[in-house]
C-alpha positions as CSV (number, residue, x, y, z in Angstrom):
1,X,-12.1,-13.1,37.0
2,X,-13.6,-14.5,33.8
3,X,-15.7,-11.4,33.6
4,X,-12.5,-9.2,33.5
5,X,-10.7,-11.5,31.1
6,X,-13.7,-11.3,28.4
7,X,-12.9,-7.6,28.2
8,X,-9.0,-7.7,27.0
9,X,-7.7,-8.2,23.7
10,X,-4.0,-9.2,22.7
11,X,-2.8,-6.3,20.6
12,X,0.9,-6.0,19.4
13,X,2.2,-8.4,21.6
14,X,0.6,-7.1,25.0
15,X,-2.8,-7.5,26.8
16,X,-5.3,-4.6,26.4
17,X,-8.4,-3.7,27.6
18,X,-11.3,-3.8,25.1
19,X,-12.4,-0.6,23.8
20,X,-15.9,1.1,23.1
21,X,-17.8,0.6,19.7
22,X,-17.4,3.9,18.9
23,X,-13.5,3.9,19.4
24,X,-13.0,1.0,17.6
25,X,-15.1,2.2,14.7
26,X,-13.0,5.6,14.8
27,X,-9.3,3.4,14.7
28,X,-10.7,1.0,12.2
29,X,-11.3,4.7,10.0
30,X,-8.5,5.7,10.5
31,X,-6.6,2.9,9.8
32,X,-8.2,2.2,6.4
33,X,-7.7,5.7,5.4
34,X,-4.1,5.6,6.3
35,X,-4.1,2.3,4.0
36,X,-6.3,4.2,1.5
37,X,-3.0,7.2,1.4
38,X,-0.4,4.9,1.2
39,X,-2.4,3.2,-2.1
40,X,-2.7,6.4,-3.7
41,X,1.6,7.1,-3.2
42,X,2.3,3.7,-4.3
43,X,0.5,4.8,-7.7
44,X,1.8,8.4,-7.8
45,X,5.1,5.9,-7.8
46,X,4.0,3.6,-10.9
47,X,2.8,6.3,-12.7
48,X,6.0,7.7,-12.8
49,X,8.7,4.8,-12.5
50,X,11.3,4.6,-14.8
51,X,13.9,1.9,-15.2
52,X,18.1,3.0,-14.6
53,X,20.1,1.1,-16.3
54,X,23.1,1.4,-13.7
55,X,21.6,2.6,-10.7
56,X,24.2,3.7,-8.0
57,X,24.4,0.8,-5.0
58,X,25.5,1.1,-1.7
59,X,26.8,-1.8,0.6
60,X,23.7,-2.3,1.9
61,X,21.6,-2.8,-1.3
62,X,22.7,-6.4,-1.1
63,X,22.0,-8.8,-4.1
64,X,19.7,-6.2,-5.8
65,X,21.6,-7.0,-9.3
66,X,20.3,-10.3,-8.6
67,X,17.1,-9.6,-9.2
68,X,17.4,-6.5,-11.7
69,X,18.7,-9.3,-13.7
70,X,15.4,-11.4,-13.1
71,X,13.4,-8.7,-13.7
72,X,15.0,-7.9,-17.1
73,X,13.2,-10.7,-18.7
74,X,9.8,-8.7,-18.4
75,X,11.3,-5.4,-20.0
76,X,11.8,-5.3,-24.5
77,X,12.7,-2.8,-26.5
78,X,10.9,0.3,-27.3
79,X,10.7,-0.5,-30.6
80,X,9.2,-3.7,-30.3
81,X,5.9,-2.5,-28.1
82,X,2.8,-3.4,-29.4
83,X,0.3,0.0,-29.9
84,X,-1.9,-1.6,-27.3
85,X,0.5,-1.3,-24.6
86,X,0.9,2.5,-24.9
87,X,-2.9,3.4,-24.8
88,X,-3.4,5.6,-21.9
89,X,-5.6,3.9,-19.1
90,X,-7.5,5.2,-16.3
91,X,-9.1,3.9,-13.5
92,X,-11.1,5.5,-10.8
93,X,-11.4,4.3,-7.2
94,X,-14.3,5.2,-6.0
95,X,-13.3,5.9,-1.8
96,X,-16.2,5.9,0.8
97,X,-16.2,9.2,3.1
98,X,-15.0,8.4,6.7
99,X,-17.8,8.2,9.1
100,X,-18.9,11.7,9.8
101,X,-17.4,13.3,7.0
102,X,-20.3,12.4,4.5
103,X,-21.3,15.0,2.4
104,X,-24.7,16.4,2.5
């Protein structure tokens, strides 16, 4: 019995059996790459946000206006942006090949 409890793991709210190395590995790889794709989006989506002034709501939104209005602190006038926010910047992430996909 204590044999066969050292080889389950609680996963998502259920007992499970341990899996090989090489399984683990491959759903650890795949789960940092789908983490890895859902970076890159969320940056496809700053690099282009732009701010509404009166957005259409539904019912459901809730209290959004709520903190639209919080928010609005952080925003100024066009006018009144410094140079030095406008420079273009860059940055490259520099992303590992998943195991077995390494280029030669």
């Amino acid at each position: 019995m204590a044999r066969q409890a050292a080889n389950l793991i609680w996963i998502k709210g259920r007992i499970a059996p341990l899996q090989t190395d090489d399984l683990q590995i491959d759903e650890v790889d795949a789960y940092t790459q789908m983490s890895v794709d859902s970076f890159i989006q969320d940056v496809d989506i700053w690099n282009n946000k732009v701010r509404i002034d009166n957005p259409l709501m539904c019912d459901g939104d809730g209290p959004v206006h709520m903190l639209r209005k919080w928010y609005s602190q952080f925003y100024m006038d066009v006018a009144e942006i410094p140079a030095a926010l406008t420079v273009h910047k860059e940055h490259e992430t520099k992303i590992k090949p998943r195991r077995g996909q390494e280029q030669h």
